[in-house]
Phi, psi and omega in degrees: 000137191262152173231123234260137169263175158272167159261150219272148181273192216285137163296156175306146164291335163203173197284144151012108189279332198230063218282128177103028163236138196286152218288339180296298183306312176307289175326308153299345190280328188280332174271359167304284157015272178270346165287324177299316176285310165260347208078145186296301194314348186233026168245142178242188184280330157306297163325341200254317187289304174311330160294291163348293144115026181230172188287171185285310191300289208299359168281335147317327186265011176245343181215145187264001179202151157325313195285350184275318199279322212263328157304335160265342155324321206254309189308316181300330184290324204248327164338281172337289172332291166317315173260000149322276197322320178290336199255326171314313169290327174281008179240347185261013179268337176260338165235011152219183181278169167268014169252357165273299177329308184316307190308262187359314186277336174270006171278331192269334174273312166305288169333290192319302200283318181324329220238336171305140177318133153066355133097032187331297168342292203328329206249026185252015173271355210247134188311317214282307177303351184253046190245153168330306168324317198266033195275357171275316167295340207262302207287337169289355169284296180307322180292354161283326184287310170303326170295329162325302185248023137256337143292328166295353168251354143299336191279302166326131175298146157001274213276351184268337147304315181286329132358290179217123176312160209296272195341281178337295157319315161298327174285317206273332190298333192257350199260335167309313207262317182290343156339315186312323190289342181258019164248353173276355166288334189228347156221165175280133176300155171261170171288340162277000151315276168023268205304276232304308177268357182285330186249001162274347160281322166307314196299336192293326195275331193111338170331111175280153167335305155277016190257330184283328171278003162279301189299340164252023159258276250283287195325319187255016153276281155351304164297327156324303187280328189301312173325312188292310183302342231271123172299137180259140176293000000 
């Protein structure tokens, strides 16, 4: 008598890239991956489901689209950033200056961009990203860029405030800080990257030297406390 199994259902194409991590996650991971590698436009959902090592439909059942997966990618780069920037701003009118906040925050934006996988910042430049679909990301960008630039025009001297608007500052201030990503095309940043655009931010506001060598002593009592606070899962 022969004896019969069930049959089994169909296996990964390949094992897990990231094994004790969730299918959602394997999943951003691999396409942070192939959007970096290939362009959004020559990666499909098949492909991602195929790094990955799962059938296309069960890559559906955590995202309904490619633009959905390139949308939290992009939301996980600038998030972080944003709430920093919220716990930085309730602590620096009682424990610092605002130009030790500016500092604090472009170092904390720096790190953010430094550490993301697959160096994701490359895509935010990409034609594709200025399609409708990503205006929640465009509009959480901006609100970094509008904090960038009221602290930097608090940070600022007089005449260098009166000079160029909040908007403006803020344009120049995040365009400073995303710099890292295009040092991370040809080496991994060091932490004096960091200092170097964290205090070239300051110098872009008009800051003389020792007003820069204050803001950053101040900054690393302040990153020091965010840190000890930083809420845990």
């Amino acid at each position: 008598m022969t004896t019969t199994h069930p049959r089994q259902g169909r296996p990964r194409h390949t094992p897990p890239s990231k094994p004790g991590t969730s299918a959602r996650e394997q999943i951003l991971d691999a396409a942070r991956a192939l959007f970096v590698e290939r362009g959004i436009a020559a990666t499909s959902t098949r492909m991602i489901a195929e790094r990955v090592g799962i059938r296309q439909a069960s890559l559906y059942y955590h995202f309904a689209t490619k633009d959905d997966i390139l949308a939290e990618l992009l939301a996980t780069s600038v998030r972080p950033s944003l709430e920093m920037v919220k716990r930085i701003q309730a602590l620096a009118p009682e424990r610092t200056s605002a130009a030790a906040a500016l500092y604090a925050m472009a170092v904390m934006d720096v790190r953010t961009l430094s550490s993301t996988p697959y160096n994701i910042g490359t895509l935010y430049l990409l034609p594709e990203v200025q399609a409708e679909q990503f205006d929640t990301f465009r509009q959480e960008r901006g609100r970094l860029l509008q904090s960038y630039g009221t602290l930097g025009t608090l940070a600022a001297p007089e005449d260098v405030a009166r000079g160029l608007p909040a908007q403006r500052i803020g344009e120049l201030l995040i365009q400073l800080v995303e710099v890292v990503i295009q040092i991370r095309r040809s080496r991994a940043p060091e932490e004096t990257d960091t200092d170097t655009i964290a205090s070239s931010c300051l110098r872009l506001c008009g800051l003389a030297e020792q007003a820069v060598t204050a803001a950053r002593e101040e900054a690393r009592i302040l990153l020091n406390h965010l840190t000890d606070t930083a809420p845990h899962d």
